[in-house]
KEMI-130150 format. One record per residue (C-alpha): residue number from 1; x, y, z; residue in one letter. Coordinates in steps of 0.5 Angstrom, whole numbers, plus 2048, in hexadecimal, padded with zeros to 3 digits. Layout:
// residues N
i  xx  yy  zz  aa
NUM  X  Y  Z  A;
...
//
This chain:
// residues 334
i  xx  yy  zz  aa
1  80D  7D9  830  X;
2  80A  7E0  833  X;
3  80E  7E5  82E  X;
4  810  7E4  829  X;
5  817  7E7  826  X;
6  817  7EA  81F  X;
7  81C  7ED  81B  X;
8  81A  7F1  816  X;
9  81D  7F0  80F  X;
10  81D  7F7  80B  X;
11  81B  7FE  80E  X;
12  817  802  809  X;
13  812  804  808  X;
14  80E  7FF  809  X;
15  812  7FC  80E  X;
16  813  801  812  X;
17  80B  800  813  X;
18  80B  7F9  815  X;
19  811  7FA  81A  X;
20  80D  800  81E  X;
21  807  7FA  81E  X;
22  80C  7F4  820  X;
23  810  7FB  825  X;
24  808  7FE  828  X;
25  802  7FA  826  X;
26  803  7F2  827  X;
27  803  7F1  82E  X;
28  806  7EA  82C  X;
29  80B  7EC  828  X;
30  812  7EF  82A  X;
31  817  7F3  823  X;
32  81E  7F0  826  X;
33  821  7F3  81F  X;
34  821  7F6  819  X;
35  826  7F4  813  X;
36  827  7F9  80D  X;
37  82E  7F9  809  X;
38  82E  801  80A  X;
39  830  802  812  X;
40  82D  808  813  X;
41  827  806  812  X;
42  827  800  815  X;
43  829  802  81C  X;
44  824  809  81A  X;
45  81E  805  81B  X;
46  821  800  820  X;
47  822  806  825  X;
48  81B  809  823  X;
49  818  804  825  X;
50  81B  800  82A  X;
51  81E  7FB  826  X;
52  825  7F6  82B  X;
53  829  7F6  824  X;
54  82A  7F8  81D  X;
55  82D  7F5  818  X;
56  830  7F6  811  X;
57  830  7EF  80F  X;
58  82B  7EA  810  X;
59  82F  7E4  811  X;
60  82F  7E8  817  X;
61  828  7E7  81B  X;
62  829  7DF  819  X;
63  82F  7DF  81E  X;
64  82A  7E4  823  X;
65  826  7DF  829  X;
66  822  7E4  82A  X;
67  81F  7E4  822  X;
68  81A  7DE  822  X;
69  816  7E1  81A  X;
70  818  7E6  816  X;
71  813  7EC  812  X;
72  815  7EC  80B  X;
73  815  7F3  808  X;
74  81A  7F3  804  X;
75  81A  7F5  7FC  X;
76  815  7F0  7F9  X;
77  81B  7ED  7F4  X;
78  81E  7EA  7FA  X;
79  819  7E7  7FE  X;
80  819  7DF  7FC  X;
81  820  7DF  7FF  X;
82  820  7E2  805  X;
83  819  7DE  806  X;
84  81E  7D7  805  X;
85  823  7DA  808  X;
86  81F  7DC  80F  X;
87  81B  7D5  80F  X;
88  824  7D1  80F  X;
89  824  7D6  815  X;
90  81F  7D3  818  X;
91  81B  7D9  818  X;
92  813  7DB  817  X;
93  812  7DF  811  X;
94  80D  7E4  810  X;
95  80E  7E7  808  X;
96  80C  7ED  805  X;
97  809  7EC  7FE  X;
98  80B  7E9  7F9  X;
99  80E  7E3  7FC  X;
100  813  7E2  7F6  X;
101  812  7E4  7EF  X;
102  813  7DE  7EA  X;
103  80F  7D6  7EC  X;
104  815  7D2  7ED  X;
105  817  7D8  7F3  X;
106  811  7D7  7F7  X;
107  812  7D0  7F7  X;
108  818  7D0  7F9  X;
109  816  7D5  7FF  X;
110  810  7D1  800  X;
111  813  7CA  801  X;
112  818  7CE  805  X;
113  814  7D0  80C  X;
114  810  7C9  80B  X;
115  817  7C5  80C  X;
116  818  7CA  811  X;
117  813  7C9  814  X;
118  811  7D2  815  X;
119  80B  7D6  814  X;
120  80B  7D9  80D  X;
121  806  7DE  80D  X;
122  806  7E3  807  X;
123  803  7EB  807  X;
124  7FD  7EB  803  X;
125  7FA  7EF  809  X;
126  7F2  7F0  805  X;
127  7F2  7EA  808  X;
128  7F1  7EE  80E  X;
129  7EE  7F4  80C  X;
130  7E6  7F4  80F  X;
131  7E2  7F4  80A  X;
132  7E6  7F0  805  X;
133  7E5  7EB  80C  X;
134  7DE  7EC  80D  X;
135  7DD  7EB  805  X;
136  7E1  7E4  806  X;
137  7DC  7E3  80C  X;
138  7D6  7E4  807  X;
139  7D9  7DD  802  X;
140  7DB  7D9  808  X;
141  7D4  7D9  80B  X;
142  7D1  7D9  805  X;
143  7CE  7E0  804  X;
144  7D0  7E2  7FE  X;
145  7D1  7DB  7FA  X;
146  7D4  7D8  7F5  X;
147  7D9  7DE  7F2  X;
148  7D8  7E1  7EB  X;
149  7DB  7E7  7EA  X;
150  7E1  7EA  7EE  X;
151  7E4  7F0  7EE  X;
152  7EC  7F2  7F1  X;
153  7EF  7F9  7F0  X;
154  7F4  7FD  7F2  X;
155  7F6  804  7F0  X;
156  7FC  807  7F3  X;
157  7FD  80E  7F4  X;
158  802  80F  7F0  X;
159  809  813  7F2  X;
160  80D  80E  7EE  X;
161  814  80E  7EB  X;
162  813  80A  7E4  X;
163  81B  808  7E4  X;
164  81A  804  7EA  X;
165  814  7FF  7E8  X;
166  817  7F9  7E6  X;
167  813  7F5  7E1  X;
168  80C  7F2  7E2  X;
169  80C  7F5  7E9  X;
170  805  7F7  7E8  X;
171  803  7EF  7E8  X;
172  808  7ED  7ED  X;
173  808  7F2  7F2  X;
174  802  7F7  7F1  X;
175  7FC  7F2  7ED  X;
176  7FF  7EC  7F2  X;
177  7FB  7EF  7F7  X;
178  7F4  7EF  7F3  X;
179  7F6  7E7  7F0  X;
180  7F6  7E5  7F8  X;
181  7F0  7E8  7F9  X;
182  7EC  7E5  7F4  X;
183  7EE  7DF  7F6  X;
184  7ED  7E1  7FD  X;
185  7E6  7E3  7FB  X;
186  7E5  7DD  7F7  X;
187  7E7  7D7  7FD  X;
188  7E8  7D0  7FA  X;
189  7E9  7D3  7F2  X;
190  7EF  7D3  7EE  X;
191  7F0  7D9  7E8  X;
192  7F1  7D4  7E1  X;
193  7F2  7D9  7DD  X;
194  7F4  7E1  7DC  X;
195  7F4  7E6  7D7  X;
196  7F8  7ED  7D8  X;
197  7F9  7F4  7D5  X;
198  7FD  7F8  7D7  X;
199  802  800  7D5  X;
200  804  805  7D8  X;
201  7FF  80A  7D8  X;
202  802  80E  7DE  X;
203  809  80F  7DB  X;
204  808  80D  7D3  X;
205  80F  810  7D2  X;
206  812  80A  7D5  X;
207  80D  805  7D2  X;
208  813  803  7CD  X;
209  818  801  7D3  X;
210  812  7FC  7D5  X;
211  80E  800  7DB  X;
212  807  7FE  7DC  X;
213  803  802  7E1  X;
214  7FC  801  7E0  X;
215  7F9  7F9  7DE  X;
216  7F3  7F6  7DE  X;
217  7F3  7EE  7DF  X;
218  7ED  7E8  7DF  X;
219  7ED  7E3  7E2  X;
220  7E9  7DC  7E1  X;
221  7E8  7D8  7E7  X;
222  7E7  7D0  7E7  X;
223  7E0  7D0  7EA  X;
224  7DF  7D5  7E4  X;
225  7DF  7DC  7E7  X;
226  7E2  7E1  7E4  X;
227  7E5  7E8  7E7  X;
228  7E9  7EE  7E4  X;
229  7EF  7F1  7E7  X;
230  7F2  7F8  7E7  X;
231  7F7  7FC  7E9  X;
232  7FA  803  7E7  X;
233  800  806  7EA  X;
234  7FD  80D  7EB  X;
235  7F7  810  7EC  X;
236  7F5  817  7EE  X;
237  7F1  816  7F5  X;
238  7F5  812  7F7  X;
239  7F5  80A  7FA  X;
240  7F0  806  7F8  X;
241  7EF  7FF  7F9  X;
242  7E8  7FC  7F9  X;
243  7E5  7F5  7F7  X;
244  7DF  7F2  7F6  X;
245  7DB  7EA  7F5  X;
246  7D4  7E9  7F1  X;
247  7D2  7E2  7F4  X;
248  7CB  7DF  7F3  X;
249  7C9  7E2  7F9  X;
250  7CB  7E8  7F8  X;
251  7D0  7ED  7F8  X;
252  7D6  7F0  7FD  X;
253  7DA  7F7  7FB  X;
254  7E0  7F8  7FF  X;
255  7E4  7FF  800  X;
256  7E3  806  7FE  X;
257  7E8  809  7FF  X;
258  7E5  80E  804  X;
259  7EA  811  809  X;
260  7E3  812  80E  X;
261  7DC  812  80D  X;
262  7DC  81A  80D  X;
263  7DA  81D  807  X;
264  7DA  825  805  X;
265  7D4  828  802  X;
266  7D6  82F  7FF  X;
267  7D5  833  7F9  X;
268  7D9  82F  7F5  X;
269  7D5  828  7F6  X;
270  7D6  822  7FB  X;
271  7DD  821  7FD  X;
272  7E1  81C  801  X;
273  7E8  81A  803  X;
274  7EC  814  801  X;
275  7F1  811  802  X;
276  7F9  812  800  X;
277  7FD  80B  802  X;
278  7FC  803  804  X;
279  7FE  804  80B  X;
280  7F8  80A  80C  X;
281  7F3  805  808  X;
282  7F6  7FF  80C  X;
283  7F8  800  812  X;
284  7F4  7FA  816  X;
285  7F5  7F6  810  X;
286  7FD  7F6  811  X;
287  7FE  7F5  819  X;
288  7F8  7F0  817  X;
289  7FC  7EC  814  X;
290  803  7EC  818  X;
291  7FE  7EA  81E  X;
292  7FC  7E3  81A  X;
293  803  7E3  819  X;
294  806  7E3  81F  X;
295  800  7DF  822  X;
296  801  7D9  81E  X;
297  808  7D9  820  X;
298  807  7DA  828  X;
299  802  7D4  827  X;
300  805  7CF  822  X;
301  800  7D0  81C  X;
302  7FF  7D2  814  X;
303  800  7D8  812  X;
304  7F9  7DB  810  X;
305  7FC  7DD  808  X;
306  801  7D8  806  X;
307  807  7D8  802  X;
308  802  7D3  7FD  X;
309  7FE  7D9  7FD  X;
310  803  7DD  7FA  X;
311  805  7D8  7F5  X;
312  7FE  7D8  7F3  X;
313  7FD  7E0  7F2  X;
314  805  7E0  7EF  X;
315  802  7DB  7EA  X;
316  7FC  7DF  7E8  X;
317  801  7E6  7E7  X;
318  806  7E2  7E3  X;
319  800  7E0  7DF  X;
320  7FE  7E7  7DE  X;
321  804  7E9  7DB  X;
322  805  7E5  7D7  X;
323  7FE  7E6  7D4  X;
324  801  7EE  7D2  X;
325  807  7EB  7CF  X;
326  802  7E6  7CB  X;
327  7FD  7EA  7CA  X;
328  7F8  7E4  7CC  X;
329  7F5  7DF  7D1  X;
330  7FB  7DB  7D6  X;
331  7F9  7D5  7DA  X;
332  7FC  7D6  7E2  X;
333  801  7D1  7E2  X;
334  800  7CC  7E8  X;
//
């Protein structure tokens, strides 16, 4: 396969980025239609990017030939569905975080593109970001040795509509990213046990209707490291992301949110420039990700971030949110 057709599956914000990257930046991919239930979107992004079709129905691209996978960029609640029902189509699947939100869901997505024989690669995208795959690097070779102490954190910007945030998003969608890292950071391990605190520091008038916009996590891992993860919908300087990995041969510190390297020495101290959004912070890391994906569909091979990744990150985040409910330590189910 020279070029593989996609068809992009939401187009917001964050499709919209990837549908640009399948249009512009991959060389071995073509954007043959996007699909949003809104018309005017749909056909908006497809003519701004050259797209054959838009589609207001997804059962649409199932009966498009020229739709060999499909870039799930939809509302995360959605997403176990449309993984099952892209895979009995036939088609490879590249799915934004999370792959679903309960166990039973990613099973069923999971066993879904294996009878189907499909990619199935899902968007953890640090993955792919330089110096998170350069801290990676330093374990396998054996550098850093055995992990003891991890750190994951994201801090979103803020900007956000309290009345909009569905319950236990802040483990599902924003900490998601953090458990996969941990693990990511901790090749061959598997967290055992999580305990969680979480409330709603940025907007405590909606602590009563369940909002949680800040949390702190620990994690136990089954060779024994530990680790912490963070998260916090809003902070002032903007978007920030950064990890770090304490082995017995040393430490490897990852992201620091700068926009560049320049700093400015004036009266009022040394200041520097950080950056505002994902797609500023991560721009490689995302077209990173949709090249692995599509390469492994051109060349027949596993996906390099698994539905059972997914699983294995959801199960942590699951765990989290019923350690803030409880108030103490949960086993991650298996």
């Amino acid at each position: 396969m020279d070029t593989v057709g996609v068809a992009l599956i939401g187009s917001g914000r964050m499709g919209a980025f990837h549908a640009e990257t399948l249009a512009r930046r991959l060389p071995h991919a073509r954007l043959a239609a996007v699909v949003d239930p809104a018309p005017d979107a749909a056909e908006r992004l497809a003519g701004a990017l050259g797209a054959d079709r838009a589609y207001t129905d997804v059962a649409q691209a199932w009966d498009d030939p020229a739709v060999q996978a499909v870039v799930i960029a939809a509302p995360a609640r959605s997403h176990a569905d449309l993984v099952v029902a892209a895979a009995g189509a036939g088609r490879h699947v590249f799915c934004e975080k999370p792959m679903a939100v309960t166990l039973p869901e990613a099973g069923r997505a999971i066993d879904a593109a294996r009878s189907a024989g499909v990619v199935l690669q899902v968007g953890f995208n640090r993955r792919f970001a330089a110096d998170w795959g350069a801290a990676r690097a330093l374990l396998d070779d054996g550098t850093l040795g055995t992990p003891r102490l991890l750190r994951s954190l994201t801090r979103d910007p803020g900007g956000f509509d309290p009345s909009r945030v569905l319950p236990d998003t802040i483990f599902l969608e924003t900490l998601i990213h953090d458990f996969d890292t941990l693990r990511f950071l901790n090749p061959g391990a598997e967290a055992v046990e999580v305990s969680a605190v979480g409330d709603a520091l940025v907007e405590p008038g909606w602590r009563d209707r369940g909002l949680l916009d800040t949390a702190v996590v620990t994690v136990r891992f089954d060779n024994g490291a530990m680790a912490v993860a963070e998260a916090c919908f809003e902070a002032a300087y903007g978007y920030d992301v950064r990890g770090e990995v304490l082995g017995s041969g040393g430490m490897a510190t990852m992201g620091d949110g700068r926009r560049s390297g320049m700093a400015f020495s004036g009266p009022a101290g040394r200041l520097v420039e950080t950056v505002r959004g994902d797609q500023e912070l991560f721009p490689e890391a995302y077209t990173a990700e949709l090249a692995a994906f599509v390469e492994a569909v051109r060349q027949g091979r596993p996906a390099p971030v698994t539905g059972e990744d997914a699983r294995a990150a959801l199960a942590i985040a699951l765990a989290a949110a019923e350690s803030v409910r409880t108030g103490g330590p949960v086993r991650v189910e298996k």
